[in-house]
C-alpha positions in Angstrom: 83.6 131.3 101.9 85.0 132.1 105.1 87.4 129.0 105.1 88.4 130.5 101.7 89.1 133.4 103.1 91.5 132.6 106.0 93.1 130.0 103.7 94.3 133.1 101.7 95.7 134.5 104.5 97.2 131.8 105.9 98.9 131.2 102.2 100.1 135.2 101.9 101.7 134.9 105.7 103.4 131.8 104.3 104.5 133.6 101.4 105.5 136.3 102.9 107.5 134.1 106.0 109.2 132.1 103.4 112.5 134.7 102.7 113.5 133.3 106.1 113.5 129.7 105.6 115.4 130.4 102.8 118.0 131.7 104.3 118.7 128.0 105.6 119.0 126.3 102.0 122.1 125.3 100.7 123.1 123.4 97.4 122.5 119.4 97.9 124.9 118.0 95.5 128.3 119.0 94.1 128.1 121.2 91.1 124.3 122.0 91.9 123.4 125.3 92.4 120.3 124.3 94.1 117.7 125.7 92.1 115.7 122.5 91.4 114.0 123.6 88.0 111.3 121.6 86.4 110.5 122.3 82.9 107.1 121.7 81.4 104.7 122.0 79.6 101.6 122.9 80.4 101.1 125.6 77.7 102.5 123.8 75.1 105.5 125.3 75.2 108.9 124.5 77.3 108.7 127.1 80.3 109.4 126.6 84.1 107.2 125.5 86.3 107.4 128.4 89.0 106.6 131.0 85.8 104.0 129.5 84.3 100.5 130.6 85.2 98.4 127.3 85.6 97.9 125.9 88.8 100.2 122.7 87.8 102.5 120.0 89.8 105.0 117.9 88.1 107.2 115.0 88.8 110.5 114.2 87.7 111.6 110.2 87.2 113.4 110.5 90.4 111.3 111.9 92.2 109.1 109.0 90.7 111.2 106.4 91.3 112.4 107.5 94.9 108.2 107.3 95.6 107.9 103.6 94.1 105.8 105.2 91.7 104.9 102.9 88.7 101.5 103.8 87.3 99.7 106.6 87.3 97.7 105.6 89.9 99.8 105.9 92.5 100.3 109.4 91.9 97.6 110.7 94.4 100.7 110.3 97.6 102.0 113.2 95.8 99.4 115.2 94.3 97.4 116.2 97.1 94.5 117.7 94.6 94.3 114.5 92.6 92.2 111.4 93.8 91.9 108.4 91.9 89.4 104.9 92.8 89.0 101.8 90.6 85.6 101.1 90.6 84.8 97.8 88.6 88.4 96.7 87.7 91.8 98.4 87.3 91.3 98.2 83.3 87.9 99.8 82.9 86.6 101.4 86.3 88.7 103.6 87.1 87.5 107.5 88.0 90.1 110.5 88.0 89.3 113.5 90.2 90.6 117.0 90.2 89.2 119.4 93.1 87.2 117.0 93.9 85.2 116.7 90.5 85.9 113.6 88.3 83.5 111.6 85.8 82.5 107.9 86.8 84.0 105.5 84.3 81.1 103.2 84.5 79.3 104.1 81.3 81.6 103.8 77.8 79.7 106.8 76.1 80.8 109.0 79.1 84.3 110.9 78.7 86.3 111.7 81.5 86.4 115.4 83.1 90.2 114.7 83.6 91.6 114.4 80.4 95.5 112.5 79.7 97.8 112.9 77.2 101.2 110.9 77.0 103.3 112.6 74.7 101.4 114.8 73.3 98.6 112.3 72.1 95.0 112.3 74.3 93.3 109.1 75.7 89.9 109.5 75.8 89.1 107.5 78.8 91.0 106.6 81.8 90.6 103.5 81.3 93.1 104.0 78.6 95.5 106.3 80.2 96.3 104.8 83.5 98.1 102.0 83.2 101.9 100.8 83.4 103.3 103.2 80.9 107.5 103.2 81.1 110.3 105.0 80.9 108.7 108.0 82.2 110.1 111.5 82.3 108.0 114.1 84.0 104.9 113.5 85.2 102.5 117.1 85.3 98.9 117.4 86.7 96.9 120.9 86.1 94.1 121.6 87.5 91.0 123.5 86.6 89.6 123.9 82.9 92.5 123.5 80.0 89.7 123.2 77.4 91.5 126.1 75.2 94.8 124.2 74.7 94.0 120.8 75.8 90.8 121.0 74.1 87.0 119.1 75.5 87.1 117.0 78.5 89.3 118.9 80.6 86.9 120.5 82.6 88.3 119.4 85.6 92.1 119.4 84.2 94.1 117.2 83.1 97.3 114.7 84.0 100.4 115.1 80.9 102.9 112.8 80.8 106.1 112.8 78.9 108.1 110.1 78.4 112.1 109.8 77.7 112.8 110.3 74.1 115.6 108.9 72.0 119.1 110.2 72.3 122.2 110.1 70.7 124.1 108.9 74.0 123.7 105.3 74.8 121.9 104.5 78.1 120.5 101.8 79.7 118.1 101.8 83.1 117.2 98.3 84.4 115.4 97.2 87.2 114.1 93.8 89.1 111.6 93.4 92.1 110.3 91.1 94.4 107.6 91.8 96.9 104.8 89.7 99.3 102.4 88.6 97.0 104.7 86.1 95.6 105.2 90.0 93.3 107.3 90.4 90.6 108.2 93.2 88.3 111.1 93.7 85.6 111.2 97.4 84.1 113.8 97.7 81.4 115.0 101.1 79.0 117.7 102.2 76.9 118.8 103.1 73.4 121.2 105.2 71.9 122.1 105.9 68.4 121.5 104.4 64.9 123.3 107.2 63.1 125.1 109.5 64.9 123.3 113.3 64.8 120.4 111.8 62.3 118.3 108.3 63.9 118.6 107.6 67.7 116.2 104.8 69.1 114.7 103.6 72.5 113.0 100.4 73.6 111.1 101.1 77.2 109.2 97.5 78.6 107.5 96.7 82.0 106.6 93.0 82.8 104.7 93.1 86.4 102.6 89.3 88.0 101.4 88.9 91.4 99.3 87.2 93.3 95.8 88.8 94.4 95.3 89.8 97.8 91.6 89.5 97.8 90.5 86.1 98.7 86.8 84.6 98.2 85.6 83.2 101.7 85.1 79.6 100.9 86.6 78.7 97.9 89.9 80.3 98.8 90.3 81.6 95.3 92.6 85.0 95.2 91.4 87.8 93.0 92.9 90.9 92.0 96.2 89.5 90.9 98.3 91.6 88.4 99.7 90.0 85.5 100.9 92.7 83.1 103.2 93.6 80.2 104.0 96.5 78.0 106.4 97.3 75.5 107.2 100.9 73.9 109.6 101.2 71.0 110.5 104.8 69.6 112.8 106.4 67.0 114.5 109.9 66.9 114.6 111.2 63.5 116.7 114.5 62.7 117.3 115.0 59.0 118.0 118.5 58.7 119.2 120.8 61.7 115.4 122.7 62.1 113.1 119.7 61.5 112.5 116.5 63.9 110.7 113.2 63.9 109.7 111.1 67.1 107.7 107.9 66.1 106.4 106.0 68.6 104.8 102.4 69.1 103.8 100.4 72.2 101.7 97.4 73.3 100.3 96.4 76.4 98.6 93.4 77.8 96.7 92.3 80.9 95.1 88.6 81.8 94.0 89.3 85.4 91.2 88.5 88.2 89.1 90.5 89.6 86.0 93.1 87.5 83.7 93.2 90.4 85.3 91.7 93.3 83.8 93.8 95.8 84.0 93.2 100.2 80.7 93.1 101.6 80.8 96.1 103.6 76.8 96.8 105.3 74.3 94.2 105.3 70.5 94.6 104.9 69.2 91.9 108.0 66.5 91.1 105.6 68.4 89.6 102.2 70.7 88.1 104.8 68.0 85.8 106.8 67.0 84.7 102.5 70.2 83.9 102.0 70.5 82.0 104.9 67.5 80.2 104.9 68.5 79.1 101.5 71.4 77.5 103.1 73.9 79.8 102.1 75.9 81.4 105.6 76.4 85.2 104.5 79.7 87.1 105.5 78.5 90.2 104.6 80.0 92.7 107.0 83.8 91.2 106.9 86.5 93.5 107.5 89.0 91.3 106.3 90.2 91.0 102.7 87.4 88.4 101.7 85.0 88.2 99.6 81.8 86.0 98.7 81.2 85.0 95.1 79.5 82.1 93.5 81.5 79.1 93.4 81.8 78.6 89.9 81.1 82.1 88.1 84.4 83.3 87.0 85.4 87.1 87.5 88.2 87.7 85.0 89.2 89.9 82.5 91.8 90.3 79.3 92.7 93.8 78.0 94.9 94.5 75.2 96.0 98.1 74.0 98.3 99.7 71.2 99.1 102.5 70.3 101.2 104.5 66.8 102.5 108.3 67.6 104.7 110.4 65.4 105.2 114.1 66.2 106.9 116.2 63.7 108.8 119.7 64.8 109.9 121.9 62.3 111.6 125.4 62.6 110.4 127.5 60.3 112.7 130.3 61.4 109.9 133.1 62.5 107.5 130.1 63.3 107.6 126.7 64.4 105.1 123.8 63.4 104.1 120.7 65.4 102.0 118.1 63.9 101.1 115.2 66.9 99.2 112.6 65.2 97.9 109.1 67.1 95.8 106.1 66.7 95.0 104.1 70.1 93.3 100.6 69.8 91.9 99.4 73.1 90.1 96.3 74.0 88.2 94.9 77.4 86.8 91.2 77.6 85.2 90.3 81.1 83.2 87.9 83.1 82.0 89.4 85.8 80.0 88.0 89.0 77.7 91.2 89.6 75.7 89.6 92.6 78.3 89.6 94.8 76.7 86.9 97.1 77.4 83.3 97.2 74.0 82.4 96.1 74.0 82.1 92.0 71.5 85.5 91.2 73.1 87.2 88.2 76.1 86.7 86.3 78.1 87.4 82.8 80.1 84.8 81.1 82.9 85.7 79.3 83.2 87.9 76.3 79.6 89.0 77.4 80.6 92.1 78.9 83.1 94.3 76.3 84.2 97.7 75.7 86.4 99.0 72.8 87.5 102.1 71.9 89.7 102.8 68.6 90.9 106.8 68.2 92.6 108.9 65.5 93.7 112.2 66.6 95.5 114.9 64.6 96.8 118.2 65.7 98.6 120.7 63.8 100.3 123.9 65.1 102.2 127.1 64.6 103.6 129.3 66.9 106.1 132.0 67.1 107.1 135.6 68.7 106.4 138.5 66.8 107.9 141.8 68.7 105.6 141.5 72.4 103.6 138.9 71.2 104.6 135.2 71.8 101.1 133.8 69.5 99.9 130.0 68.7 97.5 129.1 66.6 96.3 125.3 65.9 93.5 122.9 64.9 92.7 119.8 66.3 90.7 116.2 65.0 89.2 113.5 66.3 87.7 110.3 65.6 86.8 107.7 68.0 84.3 104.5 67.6 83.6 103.3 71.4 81.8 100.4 71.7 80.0 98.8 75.1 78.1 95.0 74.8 76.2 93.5 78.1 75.0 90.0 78.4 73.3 89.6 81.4 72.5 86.3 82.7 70.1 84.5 84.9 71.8 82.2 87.6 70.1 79.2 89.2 69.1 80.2 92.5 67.3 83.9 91.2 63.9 82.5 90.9 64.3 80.3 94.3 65.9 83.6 96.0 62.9 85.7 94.9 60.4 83.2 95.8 61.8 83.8 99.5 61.6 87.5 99.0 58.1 87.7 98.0 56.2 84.5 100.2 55.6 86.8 103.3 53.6 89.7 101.3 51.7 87.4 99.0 51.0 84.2 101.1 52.7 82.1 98.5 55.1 79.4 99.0 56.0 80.3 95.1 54.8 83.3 93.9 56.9 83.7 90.6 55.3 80.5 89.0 51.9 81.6 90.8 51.6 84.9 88.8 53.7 84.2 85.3 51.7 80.6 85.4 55.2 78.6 84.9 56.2 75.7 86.3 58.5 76.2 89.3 61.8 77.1 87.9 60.4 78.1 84.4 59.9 82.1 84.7 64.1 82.3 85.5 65.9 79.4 83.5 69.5 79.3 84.3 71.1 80.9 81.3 68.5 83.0 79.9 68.6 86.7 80.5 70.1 89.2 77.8 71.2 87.5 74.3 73.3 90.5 73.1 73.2 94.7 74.0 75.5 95.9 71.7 76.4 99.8 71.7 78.6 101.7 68.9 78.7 105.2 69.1 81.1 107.6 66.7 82.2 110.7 67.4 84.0 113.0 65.5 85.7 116.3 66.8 87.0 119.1 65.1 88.3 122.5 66.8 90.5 125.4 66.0 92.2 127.4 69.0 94.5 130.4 69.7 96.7 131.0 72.8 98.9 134.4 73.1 100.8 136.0 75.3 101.5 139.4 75.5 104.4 140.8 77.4 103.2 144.1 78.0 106.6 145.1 80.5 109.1 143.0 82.0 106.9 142.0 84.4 103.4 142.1 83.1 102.3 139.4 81.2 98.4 139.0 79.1 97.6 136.0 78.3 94.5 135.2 76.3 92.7 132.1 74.1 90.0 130.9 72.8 88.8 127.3 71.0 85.8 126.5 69.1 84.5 123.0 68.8 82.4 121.3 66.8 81.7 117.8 68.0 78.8 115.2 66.3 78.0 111.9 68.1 76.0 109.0 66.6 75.1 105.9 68.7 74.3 102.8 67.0 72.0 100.1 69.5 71.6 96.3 68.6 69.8 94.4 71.5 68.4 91.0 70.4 68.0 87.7 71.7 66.5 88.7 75.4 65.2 85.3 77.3 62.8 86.5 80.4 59.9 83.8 80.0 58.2 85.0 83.1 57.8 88.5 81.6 56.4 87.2 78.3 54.0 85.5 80.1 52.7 88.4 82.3 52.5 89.9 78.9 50.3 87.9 77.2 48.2 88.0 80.4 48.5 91.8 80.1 50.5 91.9 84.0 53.4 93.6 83.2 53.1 97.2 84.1 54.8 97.6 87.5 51.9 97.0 90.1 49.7 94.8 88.5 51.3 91.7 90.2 53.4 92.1 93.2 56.3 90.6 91.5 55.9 92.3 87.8 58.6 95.1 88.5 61.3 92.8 88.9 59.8 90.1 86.6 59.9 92.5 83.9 62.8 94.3 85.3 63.8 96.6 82.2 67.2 94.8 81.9 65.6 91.2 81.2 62.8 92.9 79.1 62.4 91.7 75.6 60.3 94.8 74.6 63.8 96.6 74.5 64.8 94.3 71.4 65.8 96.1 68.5 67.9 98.4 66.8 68.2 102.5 67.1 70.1 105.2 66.2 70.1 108.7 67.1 72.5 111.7 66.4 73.7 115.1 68.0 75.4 118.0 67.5 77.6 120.3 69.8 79.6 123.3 68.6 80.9 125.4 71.7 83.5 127.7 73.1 86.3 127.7 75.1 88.5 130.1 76.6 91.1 131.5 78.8 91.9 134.9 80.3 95.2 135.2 82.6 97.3 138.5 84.1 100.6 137.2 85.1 103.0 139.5 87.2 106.4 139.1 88.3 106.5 141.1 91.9 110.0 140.2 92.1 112.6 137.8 90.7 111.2 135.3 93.6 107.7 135.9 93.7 105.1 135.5 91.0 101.3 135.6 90.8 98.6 135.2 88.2 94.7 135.6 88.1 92.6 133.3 85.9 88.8 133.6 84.4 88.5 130.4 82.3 85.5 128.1 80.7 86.1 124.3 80.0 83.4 122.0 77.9 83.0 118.3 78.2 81.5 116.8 75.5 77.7 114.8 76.1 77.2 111.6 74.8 75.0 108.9 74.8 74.4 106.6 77.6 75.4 102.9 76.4 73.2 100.4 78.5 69.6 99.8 77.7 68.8 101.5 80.8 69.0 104.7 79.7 66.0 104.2 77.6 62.5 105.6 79.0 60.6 102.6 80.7 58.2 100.8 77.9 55.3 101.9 80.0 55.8 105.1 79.0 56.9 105.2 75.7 58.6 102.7 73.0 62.4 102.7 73.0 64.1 105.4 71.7 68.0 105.9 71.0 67.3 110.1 71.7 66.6 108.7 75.2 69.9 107.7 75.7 71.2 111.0 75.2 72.9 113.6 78.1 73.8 117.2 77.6 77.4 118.9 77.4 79.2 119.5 80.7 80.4 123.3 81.3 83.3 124.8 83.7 83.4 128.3 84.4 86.8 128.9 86.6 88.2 131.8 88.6 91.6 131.2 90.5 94.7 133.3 91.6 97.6 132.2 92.6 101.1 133.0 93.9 104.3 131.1 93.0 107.6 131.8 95.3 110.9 130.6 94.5 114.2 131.6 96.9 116.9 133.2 95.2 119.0 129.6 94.1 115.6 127.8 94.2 116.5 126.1 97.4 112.9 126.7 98.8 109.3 126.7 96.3 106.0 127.6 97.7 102.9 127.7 95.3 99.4 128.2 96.6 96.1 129.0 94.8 92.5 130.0 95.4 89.8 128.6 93.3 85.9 128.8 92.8 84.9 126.6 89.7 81.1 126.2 88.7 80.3 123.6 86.8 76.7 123.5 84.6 75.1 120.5 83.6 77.4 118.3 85.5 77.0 114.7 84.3 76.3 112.4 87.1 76.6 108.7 86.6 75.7 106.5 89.2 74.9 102.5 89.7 71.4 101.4 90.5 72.4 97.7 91.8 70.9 96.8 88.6 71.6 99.7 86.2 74.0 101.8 84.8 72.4 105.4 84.7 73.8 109.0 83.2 72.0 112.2 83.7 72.9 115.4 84.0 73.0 117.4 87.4 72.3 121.9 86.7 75.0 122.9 89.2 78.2 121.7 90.9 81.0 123.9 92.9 84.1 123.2 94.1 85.8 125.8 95.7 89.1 126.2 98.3 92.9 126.3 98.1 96.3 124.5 97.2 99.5 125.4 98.7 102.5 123.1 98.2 106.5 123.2 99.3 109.5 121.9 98.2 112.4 122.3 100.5 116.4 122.0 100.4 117.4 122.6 103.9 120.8 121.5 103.7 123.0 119.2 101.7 121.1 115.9 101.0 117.9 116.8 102.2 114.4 117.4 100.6 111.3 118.3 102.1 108.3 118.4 100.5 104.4 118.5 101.2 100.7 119.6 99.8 97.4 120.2 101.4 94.4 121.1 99.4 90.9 121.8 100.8 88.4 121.6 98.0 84.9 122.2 99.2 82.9 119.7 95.9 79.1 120.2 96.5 75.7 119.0 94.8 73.7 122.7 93.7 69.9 122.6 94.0 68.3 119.6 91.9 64.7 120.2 90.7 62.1 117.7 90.8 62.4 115.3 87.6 65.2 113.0 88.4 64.6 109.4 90.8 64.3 110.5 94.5 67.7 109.1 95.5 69.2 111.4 93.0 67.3 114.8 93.9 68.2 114.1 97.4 71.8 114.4 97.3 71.5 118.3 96.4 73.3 121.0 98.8 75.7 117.6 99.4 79.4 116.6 99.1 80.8 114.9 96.4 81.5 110.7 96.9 84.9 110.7 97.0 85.8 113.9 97.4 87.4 114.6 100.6 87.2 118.2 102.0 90.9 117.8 103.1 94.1 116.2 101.2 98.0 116.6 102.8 101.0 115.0 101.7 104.2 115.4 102.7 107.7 113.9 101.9 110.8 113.4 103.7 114.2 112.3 101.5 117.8 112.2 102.1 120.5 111.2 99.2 123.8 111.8 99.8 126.8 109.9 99.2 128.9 108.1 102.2 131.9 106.0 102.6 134.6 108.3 101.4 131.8 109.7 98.2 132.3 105.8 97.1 128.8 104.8 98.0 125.1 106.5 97.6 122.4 106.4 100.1 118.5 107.2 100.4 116.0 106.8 102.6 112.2 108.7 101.7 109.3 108.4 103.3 106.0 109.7 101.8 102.5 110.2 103.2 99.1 111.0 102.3 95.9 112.0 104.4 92.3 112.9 103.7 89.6 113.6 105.7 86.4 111.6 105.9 83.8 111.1 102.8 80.9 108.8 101.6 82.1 106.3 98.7 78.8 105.2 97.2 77.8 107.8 94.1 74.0 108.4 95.3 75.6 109.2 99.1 74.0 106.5 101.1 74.9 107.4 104.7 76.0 103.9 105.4 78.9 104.1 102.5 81.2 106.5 104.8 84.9 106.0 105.0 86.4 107.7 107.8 89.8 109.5 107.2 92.9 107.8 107.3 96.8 108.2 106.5 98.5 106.1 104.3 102.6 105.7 104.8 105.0 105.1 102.1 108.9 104.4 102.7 111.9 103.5 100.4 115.9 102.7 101.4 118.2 102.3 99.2 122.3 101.4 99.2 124.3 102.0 96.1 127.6 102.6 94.2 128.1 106.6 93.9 127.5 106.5 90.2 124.4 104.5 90.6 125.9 101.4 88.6 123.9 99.5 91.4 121.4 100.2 93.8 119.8 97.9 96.3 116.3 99.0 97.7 114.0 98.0 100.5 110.6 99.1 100.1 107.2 99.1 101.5 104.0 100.3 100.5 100.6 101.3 102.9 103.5 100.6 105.6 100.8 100.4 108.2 98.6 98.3 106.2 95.5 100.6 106.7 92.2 98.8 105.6 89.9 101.4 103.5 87.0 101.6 101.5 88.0 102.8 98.0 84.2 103.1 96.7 80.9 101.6 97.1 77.6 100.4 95.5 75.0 99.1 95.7 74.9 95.1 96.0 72.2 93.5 93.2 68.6 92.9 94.1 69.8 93.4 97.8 67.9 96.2 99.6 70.1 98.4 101.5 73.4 96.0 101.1 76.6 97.7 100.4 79.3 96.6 98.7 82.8 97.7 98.9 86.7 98.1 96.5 88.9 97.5 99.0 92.2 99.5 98.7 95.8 97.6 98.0 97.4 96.3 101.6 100.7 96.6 102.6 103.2 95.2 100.6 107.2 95.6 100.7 110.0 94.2 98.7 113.4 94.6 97.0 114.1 96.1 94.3 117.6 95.8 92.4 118.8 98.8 89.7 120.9 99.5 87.5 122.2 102.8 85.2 124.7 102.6 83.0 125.6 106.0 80.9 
């Protein structure tokens, strides 16, 4: 609390220093007055950002594309509270975190805590929200809980993006890059109209391919390429002069290499001497970009999304409605080599591992002013089928591997076949493991909300809102056609209860148990509340600050792998097993918002203290996909971010958030490795994030030419990347450098860039876990090198 503390003060002596900066600010461009305004919105209504009470950052496109910003990814160099890792591929691992706090996106069944909308419609994963999405307008990330307008799964906050809509003006934005990697990526938008004041249209697409930059050890094989393409078609329909209609279609594909490709990163001496004495050198330990895989298990995925969107506005003249309504389709076929060793352990061939999602959402709302009162009142439905399948398979060196790991303790030269009674070879046939774990679960979502302001003076603003949810989940499990012939023997010979042999835990290792074959179902119900309660206050026509009490809810779920059932020693398998409770946000923040007269100069700051109850935790055993829920979680600190103009051309900008994420108490139930990281800090969640921008544009050569030059960096302090917290899965801090020139005509007709990327190429550790069967053997997602291109642009108006 005392770091809390002094941050405040150190934000209200900024604040109150800034009137003098100001003084220095002039207007950048001819015919700008210098006030910089960003429109959002964060409440659901247009408003600007420096009067709206939510702690929220947004982006414009320039300031995107000045950043070489093309995903949403890569947002993180500007948002200093947001932190985003790709776990087990760029299509469906990747974790969002606000604050610190963010949801693992390991387990299908588990929704994000960071919820994103594009346009108005919500993906319920980030798997299917970050990903090349074009012709974007405005970028905006708020943080803490949004659950009254925003609705579940914003417990954390939530990233909104907006995307250019038609007009009635013809435009076109084109451009071509080429970059190490043998990298190349065409982005392409325009439209204009179809009938002048009624139908306007605009086609957005994005092709991207490049090489990986991961590359296995032996084979030379490079993984983590990018091969990429979406498309995004819309259409502007104004029949009458108070009623709109924006439809909306896109399509995206990805054929790339990579789920699973992680570095060896810490080696346990003991799994290395088997691996050698098998005759297979280990490089575990490597700090170069290289991995080890098995030389002929393919690691490759395809994903395939779509998407239809229409949004209707109507002006009802003392009200307005808004009806959103969406239906997302998104697919994920991998084969994945999950041993990450050379030696052939455990693998999935293609089309064995799968996840689907398919989601119809409608919203419908009013809104209007009546006398003091700005009111809103909506309702909101959803219905999504996700769907997880995991085929596990036995490769041809598991049984010679445990053999090895198992000779010293029992005095056999062969101890699998000595205690199932198979021939050498027979209790792990190449090929056998898991026939089929498929996983459905429905959910269907409906809520009702209200959000109102009430201008009580000039200055004085209450803002209140609730939302009610009711949310029903049923998960539908088909496992069948599980192969383990070493565990059906220590069956029928009554050995399999971990113990009774030395080798019966991992011979009937719950994942290759045939026990679990079957189908279940279970259902559940959750109906909870939601709310917001905010005093905004103008102190002046530059300064303005807010105080916030608000509750977010993030729905439970089911856990969708066969490991969340209880182990058949204790009881028979059980879909109510596989359940986990609701996660809950309480929030209190206060923040202050300063804007120079001519908006030349912006400082925002904010304090917050959010508790979160029933946290869900979801963590990788090495073998194991596990969900559970954790009683407490804080993150507490403060945000302060500028924006300068200091004189004509110039723009300054730059962030630092310290977000203190900690483990509460966890009582005895839970594995030991889970109730020991209580009192500790979050994996990936650095104490301290800054950023901090440095641009010129201006135009030269007699106003006939236009140049840039920005530069762009991001810092955070030192964390531990595996989710358990194993001591030896710290990443140190480190800096990462972006820069950008570019040359072009004054009315940007043309424009020539040179950029680069991590311009110092600094080697990290994005996250970690632990390596299969493998003791105390880390592995390790590298983060993305240095690369640098050229990029050539076009506008034409």
């Amino acid at each position: 609390m005392k770091r809390i503390f002094f941050g405040g003060l150190s934000l209200a002596a900024t604040i109150g220093a800034v009137p003098a900066l100001a003084q220095i600010a002039a207007p950048t461009q001819d015919g700008d007055d210098g006030r910089g305004d960003i429109i959002v919105t964060a409440t659901k209504r247009s408003e600007n950002l420096q009067d709206v009470p939510v702690a929220v950052s947004a982006f414009s496109s320039e300031q995107l594309q000045k950043s070489g910003i093309n995903d949403t990814r890569e947002l993180m160099g500007l948002a200093p509270s947001l932190n985003l890792t790709s776990t087990t591929s760029d299509s469906a691992g990747v974790v969002i975190r606000l604050r610190g706090v963010g949801s693992e996106a390991i387990n299908p069944g588990l929704e994000s805590s960071v919820a994103t909308f594009v346009d108005g419609v919500y993906r319920s994963r980030s798997n299917l929200s970050l990903t090349d999405i074009p012709g974007i307008e405005r970028i905006e990330v708020l943080r803490g809980p949004q659950g009254t307008l925003f609705g579940k799964n914003t417990s954390a906050g939530l990233i909104n993006v907006v995307t250019f809509a038609p007009k009635f003006e013809p435009s076109l934005d084109a451009a071509l890059s080429y970059g190490n990697y043998d990298m190349v990526r065409v982005n392409a938008g325009g439209g204009g109209a179809l009938v002048d004041g009624i139908a306007a249209i605009r086609l957005d697409g994005a092709y991207q391919r490049r090489d990986g930059f991961l590359r296995d050890f032996d084979s030379g094989q490079r993984y983590r390429n990018r091969n990429r393409f979406t498309v995004r078609g819309q259409l502007l329909l104004a029949p009458a002069d108070n009623v709109d209609v924006r439809l909306i279609a896109d399509y995206g594909r990805r054929r790339e290499t990579g789920p699973d490709t992680y570095s060896p990163t810490v080696n346990d001496p003991l799994y290395v001497a088997i691996f050698q004495a098998m005759g297979f050198p280990s490089h575990i330990g490597r700090k170069d970009l290289t991995i080890t895989t098995s030389e002929d298990r393919a690691s490759f995925e395809k994903t395939e999304q779509w998407g239809l969107s229409g949004e209707v506005n109507w002006d009802l003249g003392g009200a307005r409605l808004t009806a959103i309504t969406g239906y997302r389709h998104w697919h994920n076929d991998q084969a994945r080599e999950v041993d990450y060793a050379e030696a052939d352990l455990v693998y999935i061939p293609f089309k064995a591992a799968q996840q689907a999602f398919e989601t119809f959402t409608q919203e419908l709302r009013f809104d209007g002013s009546a006398g003091a009162l700005d009111w809103m009142v909506g309702g909101f439905y959803s219905h999504e089928k996700a769907f997880g399948r995991y085929g596990y398979r036995i490769g041809r060196d598991l049984e010679p591997f445990l053999d090895r790991l198992f000779a010293p303790a029992t005095g056999q030269a062969n101890p699998i076949s000595f205690y199932t009674g198979l021939p050498v070879g027979a209790s792990y046939p190449e090929g056998s493991g898991v026939g089929r774990d498929d996983f459905d679960q429905t959910s269907r979502s409906i809520s009702v909300f209200t959000h109102n302001v009430w201008h009580v003076t000039d200055r004085l603003d209450l803002i209140g809102g609730i939302r009610f949810t009711r949310e029903a989940k049923r998960v539908d499990v088909d496992i069948v056609g599980t192969d383990n012939p070493g565990c059906q023997a220590l069956i029928a010979a009554g050995l399999s209860a971990p113990g009774a042999t030395p080798i019966s835990g991992i011979q009937c290792l719950q994942l290759f148990d045939a026990r679990y074959d079957g189908s279940f179902t279970s259902r559940k119900v959750e109906k909870e509340w939601s709310g917001i309660a905010t005093i905004s206050y103008d102190f002046s026509d530059t300064l303005h600050g807010y105080a916030t009490y608000s509750r977010g809810y993030k729905a439970g779920g089911f856990v969708l792998d066969r490991a969340g059932f209880r182990p058949i020693t204790l009881k028979a398998p059980d879909a109510d097993d596989l359940a986990f409770d609701p996660e809950f946000a309480t929030n209190y923040e206060g923040g202050l918002k300063y804007r120079s007269p001519g908006g030349a100069l912006t400082v925002n700051g904010a304090l917050f203290y959010t508790r979160f109850t029933d946290y869900q935790l979801s963590y990788n055993t090495g073998a194991a996909l596990i969900t559970t829920n954790i009683p407490r979680v804080t993150t507490k600190g403060f945000e302060l971010e500028l924006a300068a103009r200091p004189a004509r051309g110039w723009q300054l900008g730059g962030g630092v958030t310290y977000a203190r994420a900690r483990y509460g108490a966890i009582p005895a139930g839970p594995p030991a490795n889970v109730v020991a990281i209580a009192g500790k800090q979050l994996a990936n969640a650095p104490d301290w994030v800054v950023t901090g921008s440095v641009g010129w544009d201006d135009r030269i050569s007699s106003d006939r030419l236009r140049a840039f030059v920005q530069l762009d960096g991001r810092y955070q302090s030192a964390v531990l990347t595996e989710r358990l917290l194993r001591p030896t899965s710290g990443q140190k801090g480190y800096a990462l450098l972006n820069a950008r020139l570019g040359l072009g005509d004054a009315d940007e007709r043309w424009t020539a860039e040179l950029w680069a990327r991590n311009l110092t190429n600094q080697r990290y550790i994005a996250s970690s876990i632990p390596a299969t069967f493998q003791g105390g053997t880390l592995v390790g997602a590298q983060g993305e090198p240095r690369t640098y291109g050229l990029t050539l642009r076009t506008k034409l108006r």
